[in-house]
N, C-alpha and C positions, 0 to 999 in steps of 0.2 A: 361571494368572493372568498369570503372566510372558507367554508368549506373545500370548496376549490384549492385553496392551500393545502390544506390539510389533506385531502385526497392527492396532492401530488408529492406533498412530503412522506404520505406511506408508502406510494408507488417507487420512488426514490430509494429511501430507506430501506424495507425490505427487498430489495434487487441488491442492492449493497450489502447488506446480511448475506444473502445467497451466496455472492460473490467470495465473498471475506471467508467463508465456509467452503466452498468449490476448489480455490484456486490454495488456500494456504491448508487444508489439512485433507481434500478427497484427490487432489490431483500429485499431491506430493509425496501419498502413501498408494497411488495406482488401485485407490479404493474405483468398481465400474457401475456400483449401484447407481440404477436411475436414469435414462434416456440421452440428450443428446451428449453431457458431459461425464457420461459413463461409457460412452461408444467414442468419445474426444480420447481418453485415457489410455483406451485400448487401441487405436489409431497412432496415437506418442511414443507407443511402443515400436513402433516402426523404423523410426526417425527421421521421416520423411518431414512431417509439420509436428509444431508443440501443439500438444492439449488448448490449450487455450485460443490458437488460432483455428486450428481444426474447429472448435465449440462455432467461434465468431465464421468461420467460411460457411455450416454446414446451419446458423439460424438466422443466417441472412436469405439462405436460398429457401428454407422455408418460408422464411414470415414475406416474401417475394408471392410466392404461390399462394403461403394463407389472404395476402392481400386481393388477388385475383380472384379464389375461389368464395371467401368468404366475405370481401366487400368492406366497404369501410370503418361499419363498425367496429369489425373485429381489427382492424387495424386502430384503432382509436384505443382500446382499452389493453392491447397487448403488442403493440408494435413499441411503444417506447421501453418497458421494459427489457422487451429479448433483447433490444441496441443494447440499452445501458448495458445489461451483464454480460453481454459478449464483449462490449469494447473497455469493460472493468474487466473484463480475467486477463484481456489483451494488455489490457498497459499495467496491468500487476506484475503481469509477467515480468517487465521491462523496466521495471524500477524496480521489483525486490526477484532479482533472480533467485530462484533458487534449485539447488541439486540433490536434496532430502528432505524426509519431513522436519520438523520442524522439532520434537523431542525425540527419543527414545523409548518412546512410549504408544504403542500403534493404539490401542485399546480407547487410551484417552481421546489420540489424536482421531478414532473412530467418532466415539462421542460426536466430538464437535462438528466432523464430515457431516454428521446426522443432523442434529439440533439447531444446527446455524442455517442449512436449506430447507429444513423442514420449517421452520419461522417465520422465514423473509416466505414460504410458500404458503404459510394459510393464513398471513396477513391479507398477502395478494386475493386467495381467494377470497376470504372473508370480505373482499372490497370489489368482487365481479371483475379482478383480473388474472392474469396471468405470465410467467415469465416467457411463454411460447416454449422450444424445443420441440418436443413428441407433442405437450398439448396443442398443436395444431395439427400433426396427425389426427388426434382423438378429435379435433371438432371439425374435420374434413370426412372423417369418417362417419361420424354421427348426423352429418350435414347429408351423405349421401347412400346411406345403407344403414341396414338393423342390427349390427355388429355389438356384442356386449361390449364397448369402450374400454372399462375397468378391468373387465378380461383380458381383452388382447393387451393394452399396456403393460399388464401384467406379466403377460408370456415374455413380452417383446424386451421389458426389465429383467427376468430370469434369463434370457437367451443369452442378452451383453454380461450379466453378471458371470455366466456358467465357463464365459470363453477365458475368463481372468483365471481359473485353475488351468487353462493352457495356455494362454499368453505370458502369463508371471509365475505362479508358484502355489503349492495347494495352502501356505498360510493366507494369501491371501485372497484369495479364491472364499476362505471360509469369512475373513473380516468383510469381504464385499457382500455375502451371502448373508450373515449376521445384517449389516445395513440394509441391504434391499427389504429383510424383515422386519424392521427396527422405525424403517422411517415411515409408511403411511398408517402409522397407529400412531408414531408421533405429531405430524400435519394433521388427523382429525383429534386429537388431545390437546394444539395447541385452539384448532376453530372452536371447539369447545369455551376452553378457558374463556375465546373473548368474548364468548354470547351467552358466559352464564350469568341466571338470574336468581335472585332469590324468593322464593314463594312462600307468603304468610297467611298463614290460619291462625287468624287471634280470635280466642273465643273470653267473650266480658262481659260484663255488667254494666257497662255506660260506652257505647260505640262513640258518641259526640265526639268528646276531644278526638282521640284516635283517628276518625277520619278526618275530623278537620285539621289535624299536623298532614296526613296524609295528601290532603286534598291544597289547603292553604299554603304549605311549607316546604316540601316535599317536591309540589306538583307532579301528582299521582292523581290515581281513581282507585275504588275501591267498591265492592259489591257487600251487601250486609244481608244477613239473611238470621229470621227469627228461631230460635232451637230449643230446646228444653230439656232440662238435665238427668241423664237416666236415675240417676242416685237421688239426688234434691228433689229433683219436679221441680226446681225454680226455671223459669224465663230468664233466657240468653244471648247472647248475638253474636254469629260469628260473622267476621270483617275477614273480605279475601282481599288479597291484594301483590302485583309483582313487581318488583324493586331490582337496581344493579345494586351489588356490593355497599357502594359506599352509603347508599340509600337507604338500604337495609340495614345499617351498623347504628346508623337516625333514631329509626324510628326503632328496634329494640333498646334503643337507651330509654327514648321518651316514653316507653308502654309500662318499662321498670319504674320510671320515675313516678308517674303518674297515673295507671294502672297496676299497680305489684299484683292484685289477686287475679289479674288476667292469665291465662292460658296462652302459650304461645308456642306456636310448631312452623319452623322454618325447613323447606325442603329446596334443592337444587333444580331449576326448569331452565328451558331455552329462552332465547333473546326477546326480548320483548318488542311487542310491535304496535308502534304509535304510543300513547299517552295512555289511554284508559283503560281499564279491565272491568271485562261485561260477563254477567249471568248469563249461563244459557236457560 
């Protein structure tokens, strides 16, 4: 149940992020980077429908058809999502009208267009969801043909982007262009951050304590393997082992503390999976 919580407080949360980023600094500076609420933007320009009901019309009728095509699953893990953020830019609209961006300042207000959907976007993935839009294009498509996915989102991002030097103006034409390049190195920088690990190579003279803070304290594993010193010729032992952040800040105090002539070399790896680390 606990989990569960927590899995519905990220899904919540980062769609609200998205939102808060969407509607107060990429819809109000007619920034078009980015699938359906970059083609919503350009649409507004019409004045037929606001941006944000155009978003909400146009990801109900997909995630309608991703329900049909792709079946329940995919409705379970991305159907609440697309709601909530279609029907948060909907009533954003509608409690905080607004008729400009928000400072004087496009470059900043670019920033945050970026960084705030980019977040709420690689939480979602990082947790095997998504807000829908075009990702249900891409997993219709991938469902039913060999099509490069990341390719064509990519055209289909550059095409909405390109039509913003003739719908609005070439400033912003170039700020939407700058975004479009801006944000999927920012969404894999942020998946990163949250799955990095830290990986230690501690080479010593008494493994015991070391692994048992690791093992007892810690609740880690750890591989020891026998070595021998190019320089010395004495008998060594290096203790491998992968740790999050806070885990790793541990056990560097306590190898200081209680190991100082230990060796120690920490390097950046990916997320770690399950509890223990094994020799190959």
């Amino acid at each position: 149940m606990k989990s569960k919580i927590k899995y519905f407080f990220l899904l919540t949360g980062s769609t609200l992020i998205m939102a808060v980023g969407t509607y107060f600094f990429k819809f109000t500076n007619n920034f078009t980077f980015g699938g359906i609420t970059g083609l919503a933007v350009l649409v507004a320009k019409t004045g037929v429908i606001s941006a944000s009901d155009f978003n909400l019309i146009a990801s109900m009728i997909l995630l309608v058809i991703g329900m049909f095509v792709l079946g329940k699953k995919f409705a379970a893990k991305t159907a609440y999502c697309s709601i909530l953020l279609s029907v948060a830019l909907s009533a954003m609209e509608r409690i905080w009208p607004l008729d400009g961006p928000l400072t004087d300042q496009p470059m900043l207000e670019l920033c945050f267009a970026i960084a705030l959907p980019a977040l709420g976007s690689a939480v979602l993935f990082n947790i095997g969801s998504s807000s829908g839009g075009t990702d249900i294009i891409a997993m219709i498509l991938k469902k039913y043909s060999s099509f490069d996915i990341g390719r064509a989102l990519l055209v289909t991002d550059a095409v909405i982007t390109a039509f913003s030097f003739f719908v609005f103006d070439v400033e912003t034409g170039l700020y939407s262009l700058l975004g479009l390049a801006i944000r999927s190195f920012m969404v894999d920088t942020f998946i990163e951050s949250f799955n990095l690990s830290k990986y230690f190579t501690v080479v010593c003279d008494h493994p015991e304590p070391i692994c048992d803070y690791i093992v007892h304290t810690l609740v880690r594993s750890a591989s020891v393997f026998e070595a021998r010193g190019a320089y010395s010729g004495k008998e060594k032992h290096i203790i491998l082992t992968a740790l999050n952040r806070v885990q790793a800040v541990r056990l560097r105090n306590f190898i200081k503390q209680n190991e100082p002539d230990a060796f120690i070399l920490i390097s950046n790896t990916s997320e770690i999976i399950g509890k223990g680390f094994h020799s190959v």
